[in-house]
C-alpha positions in Angstrom: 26.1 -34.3 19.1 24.9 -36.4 22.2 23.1 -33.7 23.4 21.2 -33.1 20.3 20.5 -37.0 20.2 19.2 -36.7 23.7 16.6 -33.6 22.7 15.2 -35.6 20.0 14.6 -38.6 22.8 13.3 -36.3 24.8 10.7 -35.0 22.6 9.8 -38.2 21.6 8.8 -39.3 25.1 7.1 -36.0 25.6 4.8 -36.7 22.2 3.9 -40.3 24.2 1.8 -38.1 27.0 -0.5 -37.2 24.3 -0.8 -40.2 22.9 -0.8 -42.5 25.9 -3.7 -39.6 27.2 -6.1 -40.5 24.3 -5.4 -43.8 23.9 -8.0 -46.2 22.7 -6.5 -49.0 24.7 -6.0 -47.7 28.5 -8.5 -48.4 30.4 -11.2 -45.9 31.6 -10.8 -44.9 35.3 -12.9 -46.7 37.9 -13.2 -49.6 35.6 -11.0 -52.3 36.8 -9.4 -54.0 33.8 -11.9 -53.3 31.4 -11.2 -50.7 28.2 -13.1 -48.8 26.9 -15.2 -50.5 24.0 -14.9 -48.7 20.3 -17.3 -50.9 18.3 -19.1 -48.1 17.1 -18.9 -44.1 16.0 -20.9 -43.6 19.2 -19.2 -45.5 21.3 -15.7 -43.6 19.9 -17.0 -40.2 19.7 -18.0 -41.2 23.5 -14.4 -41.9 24.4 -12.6 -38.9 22.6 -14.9 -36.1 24.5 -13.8 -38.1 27.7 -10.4 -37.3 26.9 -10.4 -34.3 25.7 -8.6 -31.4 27.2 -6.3 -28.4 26.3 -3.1 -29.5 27.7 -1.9 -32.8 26.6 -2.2 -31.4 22.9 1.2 -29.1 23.4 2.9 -31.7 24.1 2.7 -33.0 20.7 4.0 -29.8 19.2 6.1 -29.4 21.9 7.8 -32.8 20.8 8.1 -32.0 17.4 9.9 -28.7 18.0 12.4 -30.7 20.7 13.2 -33.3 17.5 13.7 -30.4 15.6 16.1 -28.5 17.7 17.4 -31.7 19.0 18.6 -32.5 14.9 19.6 -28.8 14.6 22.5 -29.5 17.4 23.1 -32.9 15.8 23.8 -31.0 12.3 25.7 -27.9 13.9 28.4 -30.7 15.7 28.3 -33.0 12.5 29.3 -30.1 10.5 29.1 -32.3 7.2 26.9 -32.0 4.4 25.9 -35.4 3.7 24.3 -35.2 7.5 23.0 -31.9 6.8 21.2 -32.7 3.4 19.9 -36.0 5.9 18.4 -33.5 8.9 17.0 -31.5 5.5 14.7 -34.6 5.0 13.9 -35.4 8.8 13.0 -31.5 9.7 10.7 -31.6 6.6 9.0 -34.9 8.0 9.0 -33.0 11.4 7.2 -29.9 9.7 4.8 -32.7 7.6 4.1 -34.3 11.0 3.2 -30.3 12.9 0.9 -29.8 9.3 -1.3 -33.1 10.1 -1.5 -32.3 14.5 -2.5 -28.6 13.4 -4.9 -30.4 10.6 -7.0 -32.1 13.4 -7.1 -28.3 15.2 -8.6 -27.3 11.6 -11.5 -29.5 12.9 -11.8 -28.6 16.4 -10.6 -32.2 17.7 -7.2 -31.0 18.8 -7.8 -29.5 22.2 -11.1 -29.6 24.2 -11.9 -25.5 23.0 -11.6 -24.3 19.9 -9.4 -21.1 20.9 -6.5 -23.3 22.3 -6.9 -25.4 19.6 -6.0 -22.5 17.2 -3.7 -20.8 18.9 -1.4 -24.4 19.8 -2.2 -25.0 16.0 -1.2 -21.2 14.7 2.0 -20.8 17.3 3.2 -24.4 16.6 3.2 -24.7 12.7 1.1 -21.9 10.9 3.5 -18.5 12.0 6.7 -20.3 12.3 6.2 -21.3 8.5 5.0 -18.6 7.7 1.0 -20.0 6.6 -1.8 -18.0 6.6 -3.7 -18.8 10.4 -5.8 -20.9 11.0 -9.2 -19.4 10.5 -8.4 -19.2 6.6 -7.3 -22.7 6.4 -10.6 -23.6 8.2 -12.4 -21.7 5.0 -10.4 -23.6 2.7 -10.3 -26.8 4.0 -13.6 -27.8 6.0 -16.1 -25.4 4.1 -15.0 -25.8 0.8 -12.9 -29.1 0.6 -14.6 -31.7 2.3 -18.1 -31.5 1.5 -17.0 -31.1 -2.5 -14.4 -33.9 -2.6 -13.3 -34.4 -6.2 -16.1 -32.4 -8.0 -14.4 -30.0 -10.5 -15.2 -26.2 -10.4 -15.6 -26.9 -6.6 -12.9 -28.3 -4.5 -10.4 -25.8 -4.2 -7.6 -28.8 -4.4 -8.5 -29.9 -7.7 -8.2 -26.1 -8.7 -4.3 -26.9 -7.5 -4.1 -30.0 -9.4 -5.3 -28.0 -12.2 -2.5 -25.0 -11.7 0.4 -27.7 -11.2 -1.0 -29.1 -14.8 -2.2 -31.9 -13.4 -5.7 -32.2 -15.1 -7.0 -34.9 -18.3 -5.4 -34.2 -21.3 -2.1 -33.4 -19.9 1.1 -34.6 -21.2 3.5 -36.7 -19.8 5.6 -34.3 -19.3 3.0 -31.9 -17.7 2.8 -34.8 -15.5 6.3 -35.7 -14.4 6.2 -31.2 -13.6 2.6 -32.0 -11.7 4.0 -34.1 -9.1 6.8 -32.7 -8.9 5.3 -29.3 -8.9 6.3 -27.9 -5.6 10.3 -28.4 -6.4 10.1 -26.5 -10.0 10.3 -22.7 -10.8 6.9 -22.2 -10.9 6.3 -24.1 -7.6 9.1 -22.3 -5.7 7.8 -19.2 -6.8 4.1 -19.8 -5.8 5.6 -21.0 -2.0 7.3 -18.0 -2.1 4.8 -15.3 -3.0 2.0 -16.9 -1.0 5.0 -16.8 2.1 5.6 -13.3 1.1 1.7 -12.8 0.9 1.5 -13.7 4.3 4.5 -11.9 5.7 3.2 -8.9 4.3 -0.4 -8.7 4.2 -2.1 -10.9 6.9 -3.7 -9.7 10.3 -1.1 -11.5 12.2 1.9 -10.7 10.5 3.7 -9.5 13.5 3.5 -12.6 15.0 4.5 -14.6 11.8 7.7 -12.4 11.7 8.7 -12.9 15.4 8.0 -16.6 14.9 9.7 -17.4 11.6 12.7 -15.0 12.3 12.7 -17.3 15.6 13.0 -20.0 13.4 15.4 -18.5 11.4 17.9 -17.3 14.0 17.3 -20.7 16.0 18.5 -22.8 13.4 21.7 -20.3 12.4 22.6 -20.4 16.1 22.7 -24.2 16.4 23.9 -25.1 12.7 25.6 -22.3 11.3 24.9 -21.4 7.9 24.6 -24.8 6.5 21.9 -25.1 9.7 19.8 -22.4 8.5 19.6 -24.0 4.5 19.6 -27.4 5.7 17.6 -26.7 8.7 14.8 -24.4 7.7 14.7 -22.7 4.3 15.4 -25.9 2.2 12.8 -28.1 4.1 9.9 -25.0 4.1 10.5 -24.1 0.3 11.6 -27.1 -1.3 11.1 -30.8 0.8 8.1 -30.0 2.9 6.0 -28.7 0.5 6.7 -31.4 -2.3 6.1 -34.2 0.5 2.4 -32.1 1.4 1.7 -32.5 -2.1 2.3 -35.7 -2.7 0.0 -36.5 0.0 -2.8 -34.2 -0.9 -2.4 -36.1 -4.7 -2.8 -39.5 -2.8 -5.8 -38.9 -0.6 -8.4 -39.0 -3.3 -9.7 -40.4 -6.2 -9.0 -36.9 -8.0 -10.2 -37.5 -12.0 -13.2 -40.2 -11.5 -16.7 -39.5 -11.6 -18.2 -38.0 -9.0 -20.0 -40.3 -6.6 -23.8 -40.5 -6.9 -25.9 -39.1 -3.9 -25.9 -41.6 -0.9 -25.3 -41.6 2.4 -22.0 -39.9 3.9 -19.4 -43.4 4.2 -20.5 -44.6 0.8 -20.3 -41.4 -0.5 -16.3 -41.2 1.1 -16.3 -44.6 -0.4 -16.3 -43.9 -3.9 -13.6 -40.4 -3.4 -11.3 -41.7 -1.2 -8.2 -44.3 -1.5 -6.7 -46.8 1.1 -3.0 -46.8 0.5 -0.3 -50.2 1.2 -3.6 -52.1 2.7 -2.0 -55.4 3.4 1.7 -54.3 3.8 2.4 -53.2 7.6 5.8 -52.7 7.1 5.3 -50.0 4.2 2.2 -48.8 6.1 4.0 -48.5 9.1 6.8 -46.0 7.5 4.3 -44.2 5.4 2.3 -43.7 8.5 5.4 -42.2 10.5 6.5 -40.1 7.4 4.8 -39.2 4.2 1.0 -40.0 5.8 1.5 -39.0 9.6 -1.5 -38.9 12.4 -3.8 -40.9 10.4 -3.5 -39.3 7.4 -3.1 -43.4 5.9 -6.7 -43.1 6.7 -7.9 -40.7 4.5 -11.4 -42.3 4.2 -12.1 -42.6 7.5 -11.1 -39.2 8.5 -13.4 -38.2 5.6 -16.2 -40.1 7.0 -16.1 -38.5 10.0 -13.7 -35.6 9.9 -14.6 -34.6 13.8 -12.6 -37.7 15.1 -9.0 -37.5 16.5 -6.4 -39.4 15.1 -5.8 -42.1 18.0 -9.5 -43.6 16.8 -9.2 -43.6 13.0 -8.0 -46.9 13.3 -11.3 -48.3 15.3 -13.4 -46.3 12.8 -11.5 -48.0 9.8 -12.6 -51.2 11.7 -16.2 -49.9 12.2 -16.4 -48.8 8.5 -14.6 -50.9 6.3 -12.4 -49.8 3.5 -12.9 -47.7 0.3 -14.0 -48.9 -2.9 -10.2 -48.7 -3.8 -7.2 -50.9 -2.5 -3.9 -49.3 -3.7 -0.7 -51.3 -2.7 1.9 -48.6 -3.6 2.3 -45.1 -3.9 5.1 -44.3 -6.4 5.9 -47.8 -8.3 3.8 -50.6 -10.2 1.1 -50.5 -12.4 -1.5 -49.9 -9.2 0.4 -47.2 -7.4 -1.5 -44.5 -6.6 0.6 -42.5 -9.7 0.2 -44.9 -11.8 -4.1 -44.4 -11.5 -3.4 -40.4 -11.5 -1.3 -40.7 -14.7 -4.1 -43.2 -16.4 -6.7 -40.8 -15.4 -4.7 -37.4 -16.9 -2.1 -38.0 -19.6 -3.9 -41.5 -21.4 -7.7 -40.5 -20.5 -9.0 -43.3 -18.8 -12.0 -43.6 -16.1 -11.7 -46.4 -13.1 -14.6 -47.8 -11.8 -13.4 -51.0 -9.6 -14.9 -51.5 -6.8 -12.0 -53.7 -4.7 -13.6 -53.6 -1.5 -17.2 -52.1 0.0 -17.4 -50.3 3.3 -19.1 -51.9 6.1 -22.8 -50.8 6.0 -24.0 -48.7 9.3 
């Protein structure tokens, strides 16, 4: 078990030469004790092509893998359920983690070049899980998400919403199966065929066998049978996905009005959420589980989508917040479920504005 304990330390410290690499605090070189300034988007942008390169990036997912390996020993000498259905959680926050680093190589702000970027992003999460590459994602995601946030018969994610029964007029029961769409029959089978679409039918498909049978046999060497439920096939089909879609049903404002024209942060403004905004301590474990690599920042990654995680914190600062506050994700009548099940089961439009951005 120690040494298991140690791998997960060790990949831990290895994620920290990425971060400490792009960090907005260290100093510049030649500069004496100044750092660098990130009072503006220029001024940001500036600092993040400094840093850029193709190396510190695989550390990350380099990390991630260690932790996950690392928990795979820890499970195998456990030998006990209760620790195994435990590692079952952390692995799926380990794959929720890879999904957000591999998000950023979506956008070309991974890795100085675009190829490393999507082969770091492809090798590291996308084959292993058996996810279509990363080209298709970019379709998906950057040409058809982003620039039609929250307008129906557009966004492809609202099409999703709309599949898991998640649209006005549901019930309540439709909406208890909507969020918890990824865990029920019709959820498992969708991960499964669009796995089995992917296994099957994609141009890479030899590689996504070598990588997920890697997987697989990794995790039944170090665990045992209990290591490959526990430590792969539960977390992909069942946990990781239902934590992915609880995060994709926070992000936005899904059921109000489309924003009116205007310019790109006020249009963000009006779509996107801030979640536990004056709590650090939830924040804080959000931010390290359920909302990993500035996915807490939803607006100001949608603001400027190009910009690396280390500096969505100094753009928050440059930008302000969106129009809505939300303290809570799962409980109290302004949880960010509580607004989705106003909006679909009783009807209801929100308009507040809580908090304006900061005008550019």
């Amino acid at each position: 078990m120690a040494n298991g304990l140690v791998l997960v330390l060790v990949g831990l410290l290895v994620r920290q030469i990425d971060h400490w690499w792009f960090s907005p605090y260290r100093r510049l070189p030649g500069s004496g004790k100044d750092r660098p300034a990130c009072n503006d988007i220029v001024s940001i942008k500036r600092l993040q092509r400094a840093r850029a390169n193709d190396y510190t990036p695989a550390c990350v997912v380099i990390g991630h893998w260690l932790e996950i390996v690392g928990l795979w020993v820890v499970g195998g000498a456990a030998d006990n359920l209760a620790v195994w259905m435990l590692i079952a959680l952390l692995v799926s926050i380990e794959f929720r983690c890879l999904q957000e680093v591999s998000h950023y190589a979506v956008h070309r702000s991974l890795c100085r070049t675009r190829r490393v970027g999507d082969l770091l992003a492809n090798m590291g999460f996308q084959f292993p899980l058996a996810l279509r590459d990363l080209t298709q994602r970019r379709v998906v995601h950057v040409r058809r998400h982003h620039p039609n946030a929250i307008i129906p018969g557009v966004d492809p994610n609202l099409e999703d919403l709309a599949d898991a029964g998640l649209s006005p007029g549901c019930t309540k029961g439709r909406f208890i199966l909507g969020v918890l769409f990824p865990m029920t029959p019709r959820g498992v089978y969708r991960t499964g065929r669009d796995v089995w679409q992917v296994l099957t039918s994609s141009r890479q498909r030899k590689w996504v066998l070598l990588s997920a049978a890697a997987m697989a046999v990794g995790a039944y060497l170090l665990g045992g049978p209990l290591g490959l439920a526990f430590g792969f096939l539960i977390p992909r089909i069942l946990i990781y996905p239902e934590l992915s879609w609880i995060s994709l049903l926070v992000e936005h404002r899904w059921f109000d009005r489309p924003p009116d024209r205007g310019n790109r942060v006020s249009v963000e403004a009006a779509r996107c959420q801030r979640l536990y905004h004056g709590k650090p301590v939830l924040e804080a474990l959000a931010g390290h589980t359920l909302l990993p690599y500035g996915d807490l920042r939803h607006f100001a990654h949608s603001a400027y989508p190009m910009i690396r995680w280390n500096y969505l914190r100094a753009v928050e600062r440059v930008i302000g917040h969106p129009q809505r506050l939300v303290p809570a994700i799962f409980f109290g009548p302004h949880s960010s479920l509580a607004y989705v099940y106003r909006s679909t089961v009783l009807g209801e439009a929100h308009d507040e504005s809580r908090a304006q951005p900061h005008p550019l």
